[in-house]
Structure formats: structure tokens, C-alpha cells
C-alpha positions in Angstrom: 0.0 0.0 0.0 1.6 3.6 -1.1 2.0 5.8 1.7 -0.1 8.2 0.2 -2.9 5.8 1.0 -2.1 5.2 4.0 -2.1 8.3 5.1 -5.5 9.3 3.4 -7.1 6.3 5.3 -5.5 7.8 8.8 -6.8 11.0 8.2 -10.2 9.1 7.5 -10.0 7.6 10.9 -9.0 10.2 12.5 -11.8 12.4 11.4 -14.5 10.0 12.2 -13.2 9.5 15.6 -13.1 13.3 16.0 -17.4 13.6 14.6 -17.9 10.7 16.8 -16.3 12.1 20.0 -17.8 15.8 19.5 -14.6 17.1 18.8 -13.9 20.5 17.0 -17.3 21.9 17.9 -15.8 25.4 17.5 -17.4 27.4 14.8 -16.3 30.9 14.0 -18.8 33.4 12.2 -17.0 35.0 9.3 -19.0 38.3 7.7 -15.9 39.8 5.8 -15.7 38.8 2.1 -11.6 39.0 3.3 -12.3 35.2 4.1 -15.6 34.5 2.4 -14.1 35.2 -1.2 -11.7 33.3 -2.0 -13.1 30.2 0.0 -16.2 30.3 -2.3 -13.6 31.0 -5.2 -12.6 27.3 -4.7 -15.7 25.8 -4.2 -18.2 27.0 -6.5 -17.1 25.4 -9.2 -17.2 22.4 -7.5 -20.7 23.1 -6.5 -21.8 23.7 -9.7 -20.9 20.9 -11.5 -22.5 18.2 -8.4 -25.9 20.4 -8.1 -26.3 20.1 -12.4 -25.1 16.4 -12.4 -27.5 16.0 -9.9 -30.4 18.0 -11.3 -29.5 16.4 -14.5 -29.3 12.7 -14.1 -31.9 12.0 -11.0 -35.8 12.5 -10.6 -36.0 11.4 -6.9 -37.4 14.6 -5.4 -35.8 15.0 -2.2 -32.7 15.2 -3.9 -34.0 17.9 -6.1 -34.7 19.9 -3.4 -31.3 19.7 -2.5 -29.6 20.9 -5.3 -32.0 23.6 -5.7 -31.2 24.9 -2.3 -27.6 24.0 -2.8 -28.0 27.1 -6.2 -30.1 28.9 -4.0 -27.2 29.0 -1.5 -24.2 29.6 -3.3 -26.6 32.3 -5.8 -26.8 34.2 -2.4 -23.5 33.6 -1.2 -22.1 35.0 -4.6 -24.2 37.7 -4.7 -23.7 39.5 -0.8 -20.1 39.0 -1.8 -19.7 40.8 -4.9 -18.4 37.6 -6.7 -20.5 38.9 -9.7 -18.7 36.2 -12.1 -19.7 33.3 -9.9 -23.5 34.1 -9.4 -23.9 34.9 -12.8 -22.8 31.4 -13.8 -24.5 29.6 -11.4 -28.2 31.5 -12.1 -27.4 30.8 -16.0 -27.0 27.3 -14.8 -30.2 27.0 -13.4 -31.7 28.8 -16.3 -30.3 26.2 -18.5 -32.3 24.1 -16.2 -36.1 25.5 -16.9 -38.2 26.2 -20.2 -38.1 29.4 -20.3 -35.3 30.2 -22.7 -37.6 27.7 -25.4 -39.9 31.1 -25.9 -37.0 33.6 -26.7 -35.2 31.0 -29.2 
């Protein structure tokens, strides 16, 4: 086994053992886009691509609802921030989404 592996399977461990303990219970609230921005830089992409693979390939709707509030989310996230870029691309996303862009084609 590479040690790479090995360690990635420790870390595993280790975090369970932390959630299942009640360990690292410490939040911090964070209002400054100082920290917010380029967090969400890094992750909305991400985001993006699970909520439309998601949408995309699965009718259960409990899932749905997830994704949805998963945009819904990030869209608001985005948009407080200033990240104009991001929240643009994600609402096109979910406007890719709906019907509505059949009656202006």
C-alpha cells in the first residue's frame, strides 16, 4: 500500500473518531468577504458541477430539493459578496435548467 494511501485512510480515521467524540465543535462566524471570497472562489465550481449532475441525471425529489437549495445558496453567497462572475454562472445554470429560454429562441 503507497503511503499516500495510507495516510488518506488515517486522516479518514481520524476524522470520524473526532465527529464521533464531539470534537472540534468550534465554529467561528466569518461576515468579511476577506475570508468568504476566495473560500467560495474554490468551491463553487465544484458546487456547480454536483448540483447540475444532480439535477441532470436523478428525478428522486428529495434530492432535487437539495440541489436547488444547494444554487439557491451559493446564488446568495455570490451575490452578498460581490463575486458577480460566480452568481452569474450559477443563475445561467439553473436557467439552463427550466423552459423558459424555449420562448425567446
Amino acid at each position: 500500500m503507497g503511503l499516500f494511501m495510507k495516510e488518506s485512510e488515517n486522516m479518514i480515521r481520524e476524522s470520524k473518531e473526532r465527529i464521533r467524540k464531539g470534537q472540534d465543535k468550534v465554529f467561528i462566524k466569518v461576515q468579511t468577504t476577506e475570508y468568504i471570497r476566495p473560500l467560495f472562489s474554490i468551491m463553487w465550481s465544484p458546487l456547480l458541477a454536483s448540483f447540475s449532475v444532480l439535477l441532470e441525471q436523478n428525478e428522486e425529489p428529495k434530492l432535487i430539493q437539495l440541489c436547488l437549495e444547494g444554487y439557491v445558496l451559493s446564488i446568495n453567497i455570490a451575490g452578498r459578496h460581490g463575486l458577480d462572475t460566480e452568481r452569474d454562472t450559477l443563475i445561467m445554470s439553473l436557467y439552463n435548467f427550466t423552459n423558459l429560454k424555449k420562448g425567446y429562441q
